[in-house]
Structure formats: C-alpha cells, structure tokens
N, C-alpha and C positions, 0 to 999 in steps of 0.2 A: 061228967057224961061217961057212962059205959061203954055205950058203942055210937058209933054214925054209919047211916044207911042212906044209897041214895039210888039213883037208875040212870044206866046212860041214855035212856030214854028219856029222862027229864033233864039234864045237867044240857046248858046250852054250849052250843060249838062256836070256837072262833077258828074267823083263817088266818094263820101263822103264814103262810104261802096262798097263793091261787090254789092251787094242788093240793092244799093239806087242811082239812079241818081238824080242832082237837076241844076236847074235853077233859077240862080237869078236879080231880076231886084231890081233896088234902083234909089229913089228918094232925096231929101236934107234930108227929115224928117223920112222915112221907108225903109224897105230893102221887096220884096217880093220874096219867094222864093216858086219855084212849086217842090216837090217831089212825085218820084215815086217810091213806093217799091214791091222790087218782094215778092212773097211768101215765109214765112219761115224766114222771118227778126228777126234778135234779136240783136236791136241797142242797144250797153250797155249805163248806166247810166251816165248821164254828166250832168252840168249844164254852163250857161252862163250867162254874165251881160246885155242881152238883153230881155225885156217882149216878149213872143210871143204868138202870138195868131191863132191857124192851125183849118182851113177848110177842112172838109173831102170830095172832091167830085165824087172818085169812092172807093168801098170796104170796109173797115174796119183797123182800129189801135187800138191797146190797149195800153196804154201807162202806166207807171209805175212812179208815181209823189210820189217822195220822202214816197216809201213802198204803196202807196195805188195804185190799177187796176183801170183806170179808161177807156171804152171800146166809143169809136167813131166810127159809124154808117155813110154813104154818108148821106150830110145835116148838119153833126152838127159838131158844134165848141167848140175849149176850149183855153182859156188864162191860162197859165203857165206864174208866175211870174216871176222877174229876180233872177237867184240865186239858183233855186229850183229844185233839183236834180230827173230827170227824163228820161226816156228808153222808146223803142218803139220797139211793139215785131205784126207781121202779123202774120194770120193765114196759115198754108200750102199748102191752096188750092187759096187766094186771091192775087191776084196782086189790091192795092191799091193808089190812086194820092190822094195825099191834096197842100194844097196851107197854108205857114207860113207866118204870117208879122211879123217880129221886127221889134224893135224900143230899142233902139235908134238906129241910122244907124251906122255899121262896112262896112269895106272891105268884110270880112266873116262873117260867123256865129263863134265867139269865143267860141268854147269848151270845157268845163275844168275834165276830167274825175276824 
C-alpha cells in the first residue's frame, strides 16, 4: 500500500476518561491519535513505552511531566519521552482537542499508572 487515508469524521471515538474521547489512526510506523477533552479534566499520572509528541489545536492542556507544569496554548507542541510520567489537567471553562503521535506503533496507547 502506498498510502492510507482516513477522516476523523469517520474514525470512531472511544472514552479513555469520562472527559476525554479519542480517536485513533495507525500506520506501520505511527499511531495518531486525535483527543478531545471536556473542561475540568484531571487525567491522572501514567506513563507508557511509547515517545509522544501532542499538538494542540483547539484550547489549552497543562500537562504535569514527571512534577514540573508544563501549559500548551492552540499552536504549540511537545514531545514527552517514552517512560516519563506525566497527567493532563484542562481548564473549567475549555473544551480542548490535540492530536498525539506515538511511536513506536501499539494496538493502544499502553498505560502504566
């Protein structure tokens, strides 16, 4: 196969959290996964054996990497290494979407709290 196409308009959502739907598309090499979190999120601390690197492109995350705040803005990016314990907390009034790629490719996103 040359390429895969798909829409997140078709690709179904699962809830990972109350708060958080996601969708996932995966190719040989990457997993992308689109999430949406309602307001008021407080994903607790996990890490997993996958790099990832999330796009924020509506709203605001702050994300909580192994004790330090680190706050994502629509626009901007960050790569969390594999292994590196980290939470995601929204504000009360944002409904927020980013887009994650791992790597290396799972069935899921493996979770280890």
């Amino acid at each position: 196969m040359k390429y895969k196409k798909a829409s997140w308009e078709k690709v179904d959502a699962q809830n990972v959290d109350p708060k958080v739907k996601q969708q996932v598309f995966t190719t040989d090499n990457i997993m992308v996964v689109r999430y949406v979190y309602d307001p008021g999120l407080h994903f607790p601390e996990h890490s997993h054996p996958q790099e990832q690197t999330t796009i924020v492109e509506k709203g605001r995350l702050i994300y909580s990497i192994d004790g330090e705040d680190v706050e994502l803005n629509a626009g901007e990016i960050l790569t969390i290494k594999p292994n590196i314990k980290h939470g995601t907390v929204t504000p009360p009034d944002v409904t927020s979407v980013a887009i994650s790629i791992f790597t290396p490719v799972t069935e899921t996103v493996v979770i280890e709290k």
